[in-house]
C-alpha positions in Angstrom: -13.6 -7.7 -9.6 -11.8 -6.0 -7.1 -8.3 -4.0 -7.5 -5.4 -3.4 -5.4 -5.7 -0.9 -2.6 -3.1 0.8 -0.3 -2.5 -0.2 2.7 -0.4 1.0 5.7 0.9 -2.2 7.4 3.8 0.1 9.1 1.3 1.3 11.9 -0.9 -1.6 12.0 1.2 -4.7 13.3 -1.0 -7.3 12.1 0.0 -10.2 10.4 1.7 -9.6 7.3 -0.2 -11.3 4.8 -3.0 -8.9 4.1 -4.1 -7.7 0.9 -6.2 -4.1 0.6 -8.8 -3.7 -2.3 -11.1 -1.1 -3.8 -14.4 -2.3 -3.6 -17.4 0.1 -5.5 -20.9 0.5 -3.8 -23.8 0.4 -5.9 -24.2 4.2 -6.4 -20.1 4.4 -7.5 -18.7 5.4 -4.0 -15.4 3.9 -3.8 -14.8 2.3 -0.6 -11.5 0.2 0.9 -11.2 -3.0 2.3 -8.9 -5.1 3.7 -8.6 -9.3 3.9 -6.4 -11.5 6.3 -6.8 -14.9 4.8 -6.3 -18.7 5.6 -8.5 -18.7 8.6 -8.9 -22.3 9.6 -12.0 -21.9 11.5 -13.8 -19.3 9.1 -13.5 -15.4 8.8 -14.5 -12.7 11.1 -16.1 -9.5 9.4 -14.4 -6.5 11.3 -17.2 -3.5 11.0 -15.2 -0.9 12.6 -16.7 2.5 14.4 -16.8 5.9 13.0 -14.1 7.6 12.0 -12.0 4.7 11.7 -10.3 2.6 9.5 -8.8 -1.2 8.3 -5.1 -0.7 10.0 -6.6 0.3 13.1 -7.9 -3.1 13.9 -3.8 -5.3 13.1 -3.9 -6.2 16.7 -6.9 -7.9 16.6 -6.2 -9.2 13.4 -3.0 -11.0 14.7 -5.6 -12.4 17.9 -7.7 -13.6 15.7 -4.9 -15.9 13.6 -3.2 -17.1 16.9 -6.7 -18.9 17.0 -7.7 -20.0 14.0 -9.9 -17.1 11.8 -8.8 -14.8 8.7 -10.2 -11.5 9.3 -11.8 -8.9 6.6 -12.3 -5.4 7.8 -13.8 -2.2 6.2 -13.4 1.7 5.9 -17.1 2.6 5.8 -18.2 5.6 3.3 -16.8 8.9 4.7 -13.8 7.4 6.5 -10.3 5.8 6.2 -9.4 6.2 2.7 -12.5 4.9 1.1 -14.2 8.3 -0.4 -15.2 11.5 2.0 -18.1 13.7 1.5 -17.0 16.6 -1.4 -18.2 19.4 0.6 -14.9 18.7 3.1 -13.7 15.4 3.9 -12.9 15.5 7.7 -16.5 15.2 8.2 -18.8 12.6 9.3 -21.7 12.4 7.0 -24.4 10.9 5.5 -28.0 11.5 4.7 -29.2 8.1 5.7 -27.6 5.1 7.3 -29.0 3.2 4.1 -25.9 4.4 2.8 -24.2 1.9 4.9 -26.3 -1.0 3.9 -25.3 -0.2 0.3 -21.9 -0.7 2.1 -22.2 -3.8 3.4 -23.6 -5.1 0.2 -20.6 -4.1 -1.7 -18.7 -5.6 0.6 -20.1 -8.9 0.8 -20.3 -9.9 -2.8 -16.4 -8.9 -2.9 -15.5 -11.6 -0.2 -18.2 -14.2 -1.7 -16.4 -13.4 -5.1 -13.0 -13.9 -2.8 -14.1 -16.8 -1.4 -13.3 -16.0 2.1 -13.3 -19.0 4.1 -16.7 -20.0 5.6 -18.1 -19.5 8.7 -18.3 -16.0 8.9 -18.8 -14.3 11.9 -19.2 -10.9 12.8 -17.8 -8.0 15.4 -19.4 -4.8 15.2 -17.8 -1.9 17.6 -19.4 1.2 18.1 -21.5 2.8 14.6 -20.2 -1.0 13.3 -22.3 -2.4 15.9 -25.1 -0.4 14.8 -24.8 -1.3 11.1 -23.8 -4.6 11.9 -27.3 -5.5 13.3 -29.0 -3.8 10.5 -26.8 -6.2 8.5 -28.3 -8.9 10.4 -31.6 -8.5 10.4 -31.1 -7.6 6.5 -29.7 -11.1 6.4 -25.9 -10.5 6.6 -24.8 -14.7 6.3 -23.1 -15.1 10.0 -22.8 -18.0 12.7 -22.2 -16.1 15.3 -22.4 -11.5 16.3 -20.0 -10.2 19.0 -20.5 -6.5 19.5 -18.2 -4.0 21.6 -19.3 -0.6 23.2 -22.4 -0.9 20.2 -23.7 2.2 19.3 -27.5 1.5 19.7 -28.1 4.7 21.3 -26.1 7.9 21.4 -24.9 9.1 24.9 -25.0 12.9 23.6 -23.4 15.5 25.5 -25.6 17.5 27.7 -25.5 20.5 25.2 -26.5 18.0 22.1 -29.1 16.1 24.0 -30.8 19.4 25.1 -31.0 20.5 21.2 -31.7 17.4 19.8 -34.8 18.2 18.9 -33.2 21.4 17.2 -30.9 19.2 15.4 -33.8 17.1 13.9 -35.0 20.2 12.4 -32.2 21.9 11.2 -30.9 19.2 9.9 -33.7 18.8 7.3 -34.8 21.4 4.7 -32.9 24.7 6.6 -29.4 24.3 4.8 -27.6 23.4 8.4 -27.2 19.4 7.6 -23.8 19.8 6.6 -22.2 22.0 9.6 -20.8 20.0 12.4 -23.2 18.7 15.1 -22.7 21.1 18.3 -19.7 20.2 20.4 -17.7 18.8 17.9 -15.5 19.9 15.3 -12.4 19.5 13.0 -10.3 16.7 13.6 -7.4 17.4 17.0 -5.3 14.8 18.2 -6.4 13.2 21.4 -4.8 14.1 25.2 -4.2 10.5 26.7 -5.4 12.3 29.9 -8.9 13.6 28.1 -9.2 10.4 26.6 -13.3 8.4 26.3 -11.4 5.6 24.7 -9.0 3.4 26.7 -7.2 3.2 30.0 -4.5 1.6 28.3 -1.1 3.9 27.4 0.4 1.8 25.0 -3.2 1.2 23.0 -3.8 4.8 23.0 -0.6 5.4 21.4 -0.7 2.5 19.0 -3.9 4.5 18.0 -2.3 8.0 17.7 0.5 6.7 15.5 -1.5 5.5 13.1 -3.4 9.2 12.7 0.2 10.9 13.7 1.5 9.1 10.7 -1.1 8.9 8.1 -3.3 12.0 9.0 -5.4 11.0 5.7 -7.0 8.2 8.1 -8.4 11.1 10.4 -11.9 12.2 10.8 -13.2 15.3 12.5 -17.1 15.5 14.2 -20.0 14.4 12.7 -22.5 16.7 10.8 -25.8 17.5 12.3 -27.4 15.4 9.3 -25.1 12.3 10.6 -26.4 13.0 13.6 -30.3 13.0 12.4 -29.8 9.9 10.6 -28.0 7.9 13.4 -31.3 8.8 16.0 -33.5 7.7 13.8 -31.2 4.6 12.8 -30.8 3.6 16.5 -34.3 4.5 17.4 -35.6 1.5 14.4 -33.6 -1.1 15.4 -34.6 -1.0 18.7 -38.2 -1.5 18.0 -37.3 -4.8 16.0 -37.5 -8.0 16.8 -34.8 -9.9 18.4 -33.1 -12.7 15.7 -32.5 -16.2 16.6 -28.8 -16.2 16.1 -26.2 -16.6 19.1 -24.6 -12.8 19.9 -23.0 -11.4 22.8 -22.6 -7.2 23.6 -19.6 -6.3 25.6 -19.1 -3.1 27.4 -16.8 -1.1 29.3 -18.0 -0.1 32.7 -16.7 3.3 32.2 -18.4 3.6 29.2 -19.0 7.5 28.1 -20.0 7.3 23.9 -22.9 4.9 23.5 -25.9 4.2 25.7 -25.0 1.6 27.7 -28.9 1.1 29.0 -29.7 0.9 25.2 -27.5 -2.3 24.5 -28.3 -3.8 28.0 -32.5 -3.4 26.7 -31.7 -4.9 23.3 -29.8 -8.2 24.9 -32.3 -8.9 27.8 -34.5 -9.3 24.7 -32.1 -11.7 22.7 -32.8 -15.3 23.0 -29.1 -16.4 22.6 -27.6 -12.9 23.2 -25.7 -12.2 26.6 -24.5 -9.0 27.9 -20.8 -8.6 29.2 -19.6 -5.8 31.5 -16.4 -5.4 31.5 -15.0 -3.7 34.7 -13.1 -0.9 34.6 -13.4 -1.1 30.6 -14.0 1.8 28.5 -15.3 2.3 24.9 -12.5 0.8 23.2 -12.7 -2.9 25.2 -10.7 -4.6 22.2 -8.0 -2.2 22.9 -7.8 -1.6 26.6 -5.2 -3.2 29.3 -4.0 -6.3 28.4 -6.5 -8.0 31.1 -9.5 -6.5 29.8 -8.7 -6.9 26.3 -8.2 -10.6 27.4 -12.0 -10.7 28.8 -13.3 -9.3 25.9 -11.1 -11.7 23.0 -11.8 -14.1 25.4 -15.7 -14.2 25.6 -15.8 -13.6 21.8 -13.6 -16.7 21.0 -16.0 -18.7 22.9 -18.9 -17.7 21.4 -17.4 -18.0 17.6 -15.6 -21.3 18.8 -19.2 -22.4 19.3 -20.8 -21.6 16.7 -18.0 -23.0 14.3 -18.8 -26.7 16.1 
């Protein structure tokens, strides 16, 4: 059983018949979801990045119903308002992306005991693409995988990528896991102008209301341990098998937060996978001008529209 959740439909101008419920992981963490029903064609499974959170993705919530799919989206462990670390909750942490799966399992017996309209289909962006594939290959039931700006690699700042090793130590038995990962830090709201996520003024601002408004949704840098856990996450999936299952990866040209040579290995290696670049795009290709944005709904459609026969 799940129970009523809040939910801030004021910044996130999706449809308005969403409902927001606590869902409980296996080890007790409380954890947030949100469900747009009466999809026609099925039910997309939203897996958003890090550091954000259900409202964030209204938008493509209201995309998706102009064509025919309900949409369920999550705030992952550590993030929106499911619960934060204890040591202090504008942090980015966990031991082990396992914590994630745990997740994802919680998650998916509450919409099998919802009853979410079937075919499912999934869109991982960013860390969501990353858990997202885990998901699959741990059997997550969908037709059909889109993934935006996937994180299957980290495209680390000089400064982190030169003391990674550093990181990989410290993070384990020297006390350090829990300090912020060099280069970032407490939460500061974004300059348009300084921006890695969109070209698009009018997304970047439907982004920075929502955080403007409700600073609870916020989330600073990651801890060092995050960033452990994430290399060696990332590093595993890529020596696994491709899956049989139709999946496309789209990314923004100007991408500057995930290894884009990482996601363009993984899908020369897919049998049904395809890679889409989208010019001009950065990390946030669901929420960029409304051109790109078109591409990228567009090429996803397809591929679900597929899959659904």
């Amino acid at each position: 059983m799940t129970e009523p959740a809040p939910f801030y439909a004021d910044v996130a101008e999706g449809p308005s018949d969403v409902a927001a419920s606590w869902v409980r992981a296996q080890d007790g963490t409380r954890l947030r979801m949100a469900v747009w029903p009466n999809g026609a064609k099925g039910t997309v499974l939203m897996f958003p990045g890090r550091t954000e959170y259900v409202e964030k993705y209204g938008r493509v919530a209201s995309d998706l119903a102009a064509h025919g799919y309900g949409m369920a989206a999550f705030d992952w462990r550590g993030q929106g308002l499911s619960d934060r670390p204890a040591h202090r909750r504008d942090m980015g942490h966990v031991v082990s992306f396992d914590e994630y799966r745990q997740d994802v399992a919680a998650f998916r017996a509450a919409m099998e005991s919802m009853n979410l309209p079937k075919p499912w289909f999934l869109i991982g962006h960013s860390m969501g693409g990353c858990i997202g594939l885990r998901a699959l290959y741990d059997g997550l039931p969908v037709a059909a995988a889109a993934f935006t700006g996937p994180m299957w690699g980290l495209q680390m700042a000089p400064l982190l990528k030169t003391v990674s090793p550093l990181v990989m130590v410290l993070a384990g038995p020297f006390g350090f896991g829990k300090a912020f990962a060099p280069t970032t830090g407490p939460w500061e709201p974004l300059e348009f102008e300084n921006n890695t996520l969109t070209t698009d003024r009018n997304q970047f601002d439907y982004m920075s209301r929502q955080t403007d408004k409700h600073p609870e949704l916020s989330l600073g840098g990651p801890s060092l341990t995050w960033v452990k856990a994430a290399i060696i996450e990332t590093s595993e999936l890529m020596e696994l098998e491709p899956l049989d299952m139709p999946t496309v990866a789209i990314v923004g040209t100007g991408e500057r937060v995930v290894d884009i040579d990482a996601v363009k290995t993984r899908m020369a290696s897919w049998p049904k996978g395809s890679y889409l670049s989208i010019e001009g795009g950065e990390h946030e290709v669901l929420m960029e001008t409304d051109v790109l944005r078109t591409q990228s709904l567009q090429a996803i459609l397809a591929l679900f529209d597929r899959a659904a026969g």
